[in-house]
Biopython code that builds the backbone (N, CA, C, O; Angstrom):
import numpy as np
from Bio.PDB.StructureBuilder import StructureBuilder

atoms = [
    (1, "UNK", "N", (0.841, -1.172, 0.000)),
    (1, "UNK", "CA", (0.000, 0.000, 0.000)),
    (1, "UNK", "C", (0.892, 1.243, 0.000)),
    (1, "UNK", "O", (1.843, 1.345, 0.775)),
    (2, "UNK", "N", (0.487, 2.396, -1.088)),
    (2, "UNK", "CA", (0.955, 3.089, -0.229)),
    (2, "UNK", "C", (0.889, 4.236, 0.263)),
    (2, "UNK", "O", (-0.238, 4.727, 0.214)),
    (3, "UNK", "N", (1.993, 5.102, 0.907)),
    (3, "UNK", "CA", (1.654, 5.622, 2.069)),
    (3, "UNK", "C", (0.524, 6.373, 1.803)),
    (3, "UNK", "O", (-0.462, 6.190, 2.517)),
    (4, "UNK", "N", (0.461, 7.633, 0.411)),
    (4, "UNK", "CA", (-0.957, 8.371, 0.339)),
    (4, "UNK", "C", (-1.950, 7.896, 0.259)),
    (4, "UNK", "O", (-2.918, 8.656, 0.308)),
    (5, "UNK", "N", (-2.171, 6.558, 0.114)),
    (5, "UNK", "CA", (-3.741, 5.446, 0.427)),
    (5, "UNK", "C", (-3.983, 5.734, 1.499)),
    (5, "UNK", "O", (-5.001, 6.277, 1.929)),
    (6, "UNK", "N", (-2.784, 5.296, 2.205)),
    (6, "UNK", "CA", (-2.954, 4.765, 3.474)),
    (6, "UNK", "C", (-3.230, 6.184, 4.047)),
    (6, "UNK", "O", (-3.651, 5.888, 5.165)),
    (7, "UNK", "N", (-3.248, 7.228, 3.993)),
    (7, "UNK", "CA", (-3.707, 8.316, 4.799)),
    (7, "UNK", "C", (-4.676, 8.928, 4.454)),
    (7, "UNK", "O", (-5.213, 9.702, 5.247)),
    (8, "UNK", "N", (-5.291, 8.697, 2.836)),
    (8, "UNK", "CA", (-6.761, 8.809, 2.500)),
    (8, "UNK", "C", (-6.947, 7.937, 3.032)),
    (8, "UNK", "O", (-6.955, 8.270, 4.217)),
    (9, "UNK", "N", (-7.125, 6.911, 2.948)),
    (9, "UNK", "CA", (-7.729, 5.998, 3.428)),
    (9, "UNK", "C", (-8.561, 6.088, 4.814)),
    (9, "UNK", "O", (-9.632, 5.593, 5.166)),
    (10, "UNK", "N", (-7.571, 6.970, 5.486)),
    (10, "UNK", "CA", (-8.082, 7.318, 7.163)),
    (10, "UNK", "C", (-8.713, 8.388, 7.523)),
    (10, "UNK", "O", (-8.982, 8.856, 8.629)),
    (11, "UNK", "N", (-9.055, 8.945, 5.748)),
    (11, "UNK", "CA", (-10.346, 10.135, 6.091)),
    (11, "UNK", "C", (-9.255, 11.547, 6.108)),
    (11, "UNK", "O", (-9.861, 12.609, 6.250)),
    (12, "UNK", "N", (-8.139, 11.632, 6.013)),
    (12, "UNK", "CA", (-7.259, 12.462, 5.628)),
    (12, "UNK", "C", (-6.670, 13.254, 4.596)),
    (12, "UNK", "O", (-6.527, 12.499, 3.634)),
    (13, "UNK", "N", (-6.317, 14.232, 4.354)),
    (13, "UNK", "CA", (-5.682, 14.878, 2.757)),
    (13, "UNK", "C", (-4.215, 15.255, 3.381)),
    (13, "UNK", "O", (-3.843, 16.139, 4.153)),
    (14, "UNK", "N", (-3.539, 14.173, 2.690)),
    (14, "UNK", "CA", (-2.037, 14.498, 2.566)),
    (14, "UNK", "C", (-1.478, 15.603, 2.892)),
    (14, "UNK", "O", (-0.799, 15.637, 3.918)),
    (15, "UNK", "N", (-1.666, 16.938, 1.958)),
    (15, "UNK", "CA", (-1.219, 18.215, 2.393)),
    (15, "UNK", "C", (-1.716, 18.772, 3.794)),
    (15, "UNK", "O", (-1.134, 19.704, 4.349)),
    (16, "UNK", "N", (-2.802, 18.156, 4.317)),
    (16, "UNK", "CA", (-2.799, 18.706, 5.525)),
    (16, "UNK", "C", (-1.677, 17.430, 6.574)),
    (16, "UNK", "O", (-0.726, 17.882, 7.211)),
    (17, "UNK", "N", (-1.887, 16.408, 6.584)),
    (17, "UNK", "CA", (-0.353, 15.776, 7.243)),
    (17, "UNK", "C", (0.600, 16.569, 6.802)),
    (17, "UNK", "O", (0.663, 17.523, 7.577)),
    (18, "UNK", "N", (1.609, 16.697, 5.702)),
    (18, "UNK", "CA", (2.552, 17.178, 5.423)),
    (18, "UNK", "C", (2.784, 18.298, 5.961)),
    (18, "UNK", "O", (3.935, 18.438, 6.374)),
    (19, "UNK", "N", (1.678, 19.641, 6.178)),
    (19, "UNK", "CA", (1.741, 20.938, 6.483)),
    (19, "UNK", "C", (2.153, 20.801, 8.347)),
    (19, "UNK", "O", (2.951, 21.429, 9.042)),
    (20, "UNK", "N", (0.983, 19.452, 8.727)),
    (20, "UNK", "CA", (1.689, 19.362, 10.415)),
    (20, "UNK", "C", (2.636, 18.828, 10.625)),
    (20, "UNK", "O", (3.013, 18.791, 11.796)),
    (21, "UNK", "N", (3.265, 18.318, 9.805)),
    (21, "UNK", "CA", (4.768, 18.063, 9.913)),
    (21, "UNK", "C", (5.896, 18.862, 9.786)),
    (21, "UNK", "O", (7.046, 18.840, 10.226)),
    (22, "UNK", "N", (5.045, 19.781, 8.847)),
    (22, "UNK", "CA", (6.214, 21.357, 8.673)),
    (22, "UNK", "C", (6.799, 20.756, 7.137)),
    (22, "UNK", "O", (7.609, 21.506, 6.592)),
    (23, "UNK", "N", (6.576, 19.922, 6.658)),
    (23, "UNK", "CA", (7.224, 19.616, 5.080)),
    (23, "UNK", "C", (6.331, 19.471, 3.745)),
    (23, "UNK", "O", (5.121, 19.258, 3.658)),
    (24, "UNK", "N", (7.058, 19.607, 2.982)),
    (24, "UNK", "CA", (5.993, 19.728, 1.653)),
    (24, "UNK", "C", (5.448, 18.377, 1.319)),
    (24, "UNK", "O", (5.958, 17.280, 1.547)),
    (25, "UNK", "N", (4.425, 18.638, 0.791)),
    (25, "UNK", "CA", (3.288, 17.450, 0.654)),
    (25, "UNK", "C", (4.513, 16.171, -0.430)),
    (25, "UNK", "O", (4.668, 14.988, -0.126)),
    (26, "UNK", "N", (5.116, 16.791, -1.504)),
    (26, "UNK", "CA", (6.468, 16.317, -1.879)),
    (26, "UNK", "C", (7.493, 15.135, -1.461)),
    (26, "UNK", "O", (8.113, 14.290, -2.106)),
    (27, "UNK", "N", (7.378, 15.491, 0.049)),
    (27, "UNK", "CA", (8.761, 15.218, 0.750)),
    (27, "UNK", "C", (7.446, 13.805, 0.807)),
    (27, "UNK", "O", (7.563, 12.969, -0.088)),
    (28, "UNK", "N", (6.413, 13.627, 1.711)),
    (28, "UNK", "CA", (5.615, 12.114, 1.691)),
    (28, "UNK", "C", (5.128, 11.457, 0.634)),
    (28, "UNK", "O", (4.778, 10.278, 0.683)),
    (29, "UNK", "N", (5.081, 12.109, -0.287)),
    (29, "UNK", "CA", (5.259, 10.915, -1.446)),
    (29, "UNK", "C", (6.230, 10.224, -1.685)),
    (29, "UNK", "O", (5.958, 9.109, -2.131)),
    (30, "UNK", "N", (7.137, 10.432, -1.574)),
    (30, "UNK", "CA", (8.115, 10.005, -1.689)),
    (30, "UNK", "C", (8.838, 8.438, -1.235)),
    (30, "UNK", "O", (9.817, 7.725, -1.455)),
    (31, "UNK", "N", (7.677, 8.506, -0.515)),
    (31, "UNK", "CA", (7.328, 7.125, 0.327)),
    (31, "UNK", "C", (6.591, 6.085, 0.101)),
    (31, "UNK", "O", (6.345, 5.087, 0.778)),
    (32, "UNK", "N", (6.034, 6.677, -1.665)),
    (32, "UNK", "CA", (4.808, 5.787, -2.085)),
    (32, "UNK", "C", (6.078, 4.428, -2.987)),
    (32, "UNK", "O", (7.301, 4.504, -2.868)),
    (33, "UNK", "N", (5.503, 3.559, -3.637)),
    (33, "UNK", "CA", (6.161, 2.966, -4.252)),
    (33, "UNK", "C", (7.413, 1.849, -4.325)),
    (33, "UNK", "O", (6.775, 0.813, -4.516)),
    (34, "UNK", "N", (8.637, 1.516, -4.289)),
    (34, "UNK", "CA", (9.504, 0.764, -3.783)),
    (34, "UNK", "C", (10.257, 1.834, -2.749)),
    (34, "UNK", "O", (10.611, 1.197, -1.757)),
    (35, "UNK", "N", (10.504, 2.783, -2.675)),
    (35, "UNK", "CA", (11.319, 3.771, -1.590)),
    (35, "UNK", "C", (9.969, 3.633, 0.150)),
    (35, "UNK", "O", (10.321, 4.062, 1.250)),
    (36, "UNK", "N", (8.975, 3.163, -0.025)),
    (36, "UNK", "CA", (8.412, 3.307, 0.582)),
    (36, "UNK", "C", (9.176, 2.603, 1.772)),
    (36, "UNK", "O", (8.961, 3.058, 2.896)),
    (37, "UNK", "N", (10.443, 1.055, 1.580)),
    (37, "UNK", "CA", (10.809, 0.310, 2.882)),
    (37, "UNK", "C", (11.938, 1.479, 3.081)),
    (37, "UNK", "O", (12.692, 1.195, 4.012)),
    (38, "UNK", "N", (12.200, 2.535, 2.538)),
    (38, "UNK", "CA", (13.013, 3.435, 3.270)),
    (38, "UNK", "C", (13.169, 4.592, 4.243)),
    (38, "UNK", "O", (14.106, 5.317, 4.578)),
    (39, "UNK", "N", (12.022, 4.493, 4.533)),
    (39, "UNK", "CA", (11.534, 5.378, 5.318)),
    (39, "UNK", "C", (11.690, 5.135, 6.877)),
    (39, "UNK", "O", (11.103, 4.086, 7.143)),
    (40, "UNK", "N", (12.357, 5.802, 8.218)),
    (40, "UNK", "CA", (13.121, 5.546, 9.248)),
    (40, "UNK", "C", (12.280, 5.119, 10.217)),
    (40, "UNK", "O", (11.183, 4.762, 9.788)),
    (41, "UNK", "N", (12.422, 5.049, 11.242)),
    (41, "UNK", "CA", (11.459, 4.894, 12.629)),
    (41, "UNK", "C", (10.762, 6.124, 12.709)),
    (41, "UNK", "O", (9.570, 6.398, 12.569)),
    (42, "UNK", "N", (12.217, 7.114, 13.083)),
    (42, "UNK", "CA", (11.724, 8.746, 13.364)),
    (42, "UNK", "C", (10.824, 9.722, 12.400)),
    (42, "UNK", "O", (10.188, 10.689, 12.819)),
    (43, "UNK", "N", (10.893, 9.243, 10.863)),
    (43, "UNK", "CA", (9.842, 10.012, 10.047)),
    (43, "UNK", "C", (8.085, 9.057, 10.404)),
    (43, "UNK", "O", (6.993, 9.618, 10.499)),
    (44, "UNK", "N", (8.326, 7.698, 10.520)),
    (44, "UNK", "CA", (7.096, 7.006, 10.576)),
    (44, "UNK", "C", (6.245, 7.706, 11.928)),
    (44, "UNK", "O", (5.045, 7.978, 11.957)),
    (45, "UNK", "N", (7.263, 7.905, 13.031)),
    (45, "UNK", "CA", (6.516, 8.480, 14.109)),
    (45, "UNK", "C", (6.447, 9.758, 14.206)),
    (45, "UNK", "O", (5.992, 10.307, 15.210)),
    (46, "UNK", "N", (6.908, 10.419, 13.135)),
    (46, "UNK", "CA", (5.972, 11.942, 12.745)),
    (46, "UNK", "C", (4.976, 11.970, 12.014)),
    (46, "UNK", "O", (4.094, 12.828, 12.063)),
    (47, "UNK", "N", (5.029, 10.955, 11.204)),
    (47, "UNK", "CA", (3.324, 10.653, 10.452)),
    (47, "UNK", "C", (2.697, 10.531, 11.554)),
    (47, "UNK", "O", (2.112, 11.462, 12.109)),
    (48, "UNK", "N", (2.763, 9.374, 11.972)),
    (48, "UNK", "CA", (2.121, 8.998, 13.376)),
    (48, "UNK", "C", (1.575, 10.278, 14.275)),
    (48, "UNK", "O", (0.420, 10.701, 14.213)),
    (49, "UNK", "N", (2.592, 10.803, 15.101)),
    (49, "UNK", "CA", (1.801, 12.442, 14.994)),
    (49, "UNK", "C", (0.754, 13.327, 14.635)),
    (49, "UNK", "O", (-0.284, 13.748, 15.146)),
    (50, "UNK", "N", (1.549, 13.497, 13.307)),
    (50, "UNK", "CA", (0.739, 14.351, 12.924)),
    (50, "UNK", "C", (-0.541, 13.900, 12.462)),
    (50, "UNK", "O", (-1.471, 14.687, 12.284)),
    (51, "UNK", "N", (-0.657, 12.298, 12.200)),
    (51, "UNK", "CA", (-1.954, 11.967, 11.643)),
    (51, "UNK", "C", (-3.159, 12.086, 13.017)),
    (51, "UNK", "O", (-4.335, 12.432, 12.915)),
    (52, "UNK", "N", (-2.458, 11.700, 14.207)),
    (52, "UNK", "CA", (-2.920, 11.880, 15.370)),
    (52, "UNK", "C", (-3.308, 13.297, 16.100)),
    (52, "UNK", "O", (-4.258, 13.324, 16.883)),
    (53, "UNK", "N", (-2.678, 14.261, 15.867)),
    (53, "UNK", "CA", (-2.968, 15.853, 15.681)),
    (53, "UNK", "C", (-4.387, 15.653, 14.997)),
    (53, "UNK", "O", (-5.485, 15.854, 15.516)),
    (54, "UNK", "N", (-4.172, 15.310, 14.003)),
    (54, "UNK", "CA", (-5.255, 15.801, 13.234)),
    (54, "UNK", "C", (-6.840, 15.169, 13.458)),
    (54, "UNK", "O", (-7.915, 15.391, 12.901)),
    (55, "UNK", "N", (-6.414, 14.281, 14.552)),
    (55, "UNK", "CA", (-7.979, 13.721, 14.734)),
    (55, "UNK", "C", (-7.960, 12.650, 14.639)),
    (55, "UNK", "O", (-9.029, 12.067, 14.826)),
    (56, "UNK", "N", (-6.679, 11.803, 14.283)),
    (56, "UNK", "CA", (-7.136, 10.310, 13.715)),
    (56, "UNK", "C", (-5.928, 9.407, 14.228)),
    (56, "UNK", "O", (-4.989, 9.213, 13.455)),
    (57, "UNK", "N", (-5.917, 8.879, 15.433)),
    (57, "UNK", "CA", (-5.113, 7.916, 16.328)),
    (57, "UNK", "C", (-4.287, 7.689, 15.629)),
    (57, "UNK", "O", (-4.863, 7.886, 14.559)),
    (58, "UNK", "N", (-2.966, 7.307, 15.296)),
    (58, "UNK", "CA", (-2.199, 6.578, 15.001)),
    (58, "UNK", "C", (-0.546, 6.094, 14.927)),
    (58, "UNK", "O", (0.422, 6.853, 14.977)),
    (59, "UNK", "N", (-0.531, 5.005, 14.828)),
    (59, "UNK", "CA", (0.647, 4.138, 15.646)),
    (59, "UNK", "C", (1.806, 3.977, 14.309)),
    (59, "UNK", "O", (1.577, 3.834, 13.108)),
    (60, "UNK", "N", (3.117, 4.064, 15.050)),
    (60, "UNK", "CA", (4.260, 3.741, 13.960)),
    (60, "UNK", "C", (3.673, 2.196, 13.180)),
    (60, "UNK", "O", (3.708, 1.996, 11.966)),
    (61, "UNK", "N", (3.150, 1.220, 14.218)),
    (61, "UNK", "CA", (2.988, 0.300, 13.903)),
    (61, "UNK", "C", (1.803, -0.074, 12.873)),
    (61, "UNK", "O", (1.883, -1.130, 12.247)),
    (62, "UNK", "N", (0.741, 0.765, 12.704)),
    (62, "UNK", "CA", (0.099, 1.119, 11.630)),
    (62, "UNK", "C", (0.063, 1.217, 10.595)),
    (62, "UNK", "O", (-0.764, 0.792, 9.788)),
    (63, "UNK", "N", (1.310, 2.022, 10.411)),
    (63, "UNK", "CA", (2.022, 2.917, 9.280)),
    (63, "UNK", "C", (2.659, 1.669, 8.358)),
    (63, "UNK", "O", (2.542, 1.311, 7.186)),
    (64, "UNK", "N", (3.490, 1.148, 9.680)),
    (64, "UNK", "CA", (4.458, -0.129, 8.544)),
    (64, "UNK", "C", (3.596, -1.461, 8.561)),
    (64, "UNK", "O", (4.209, -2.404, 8.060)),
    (65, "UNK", "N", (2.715, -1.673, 8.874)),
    (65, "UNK", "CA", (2.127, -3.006, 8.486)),
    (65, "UNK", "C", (1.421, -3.041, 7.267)),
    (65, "UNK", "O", (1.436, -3.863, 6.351)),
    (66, "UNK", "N", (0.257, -1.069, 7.579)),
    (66, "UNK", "CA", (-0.173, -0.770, 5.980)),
    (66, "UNK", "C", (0.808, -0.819, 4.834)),
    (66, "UNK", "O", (0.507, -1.301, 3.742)),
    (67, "UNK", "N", (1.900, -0.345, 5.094)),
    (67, "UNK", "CA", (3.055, -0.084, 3.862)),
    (67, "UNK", "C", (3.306, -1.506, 3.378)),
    (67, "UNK", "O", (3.460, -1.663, 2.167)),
    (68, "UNK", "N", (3.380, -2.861, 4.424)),
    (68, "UNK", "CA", (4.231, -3.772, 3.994)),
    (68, "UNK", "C", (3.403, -4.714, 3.070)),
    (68, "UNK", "O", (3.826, -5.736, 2.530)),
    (69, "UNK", "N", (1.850, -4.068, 2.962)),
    (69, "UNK", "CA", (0.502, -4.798, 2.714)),
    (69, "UNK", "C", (0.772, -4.965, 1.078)),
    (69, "UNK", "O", (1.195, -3.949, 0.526)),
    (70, "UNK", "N", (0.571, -6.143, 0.248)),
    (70, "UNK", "CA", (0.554, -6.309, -0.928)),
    (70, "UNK", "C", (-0.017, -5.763, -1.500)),
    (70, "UNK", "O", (-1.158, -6.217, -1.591)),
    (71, "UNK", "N", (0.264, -4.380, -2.340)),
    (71, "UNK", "CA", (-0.644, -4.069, -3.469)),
    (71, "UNK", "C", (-1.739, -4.946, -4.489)),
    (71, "UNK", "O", (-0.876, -5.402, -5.238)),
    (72, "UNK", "N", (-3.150, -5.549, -5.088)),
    (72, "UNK", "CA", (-3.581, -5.779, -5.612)),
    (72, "UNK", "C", (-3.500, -5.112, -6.767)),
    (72, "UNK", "O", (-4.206, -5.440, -7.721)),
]
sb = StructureBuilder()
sb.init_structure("model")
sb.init_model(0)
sb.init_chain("A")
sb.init_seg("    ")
for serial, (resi, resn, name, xyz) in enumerate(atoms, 1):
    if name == "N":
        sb.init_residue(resn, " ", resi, " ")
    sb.init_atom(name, np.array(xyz, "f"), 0.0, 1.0, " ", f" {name:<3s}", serial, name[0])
structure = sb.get_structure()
């Protein structure tokens, strides 16, 4: 999956994560696709954050189980 699903998915618009993170909507795409297993502990638990700021719980552990999920 990836990551911009996974945060529509949760009733969210990207640019508003990205903006509570302080980075351009840019910098999280970047995460979609095969670069997606590159992404650190410390950026996953600023998604995490900020997705949680925004109203909508969520766990590092969230983040990478959605990511590791087989695309159809």
């Amino acid at each position: 999956m990836k990551l911009t699903d996974y945060i529509h998915g949760r009733g969210l618009v990207v640019s508003h994560v990205a903006k509570k993170m302080g980075v351009q909507r840019q910098q999280l795409n970047q995460y979609n696709g095969v670069t997606r297993n590159l992404m650190n502990l410390g950026t996953a638990q600023r998604i995490a954050n900020a997705m949680t700021e925004l109203g909508v719980p969520t766990t590092v552990a969230d983040i990478t189980s959605a990511l590791m999920q087989k695309e159809e």
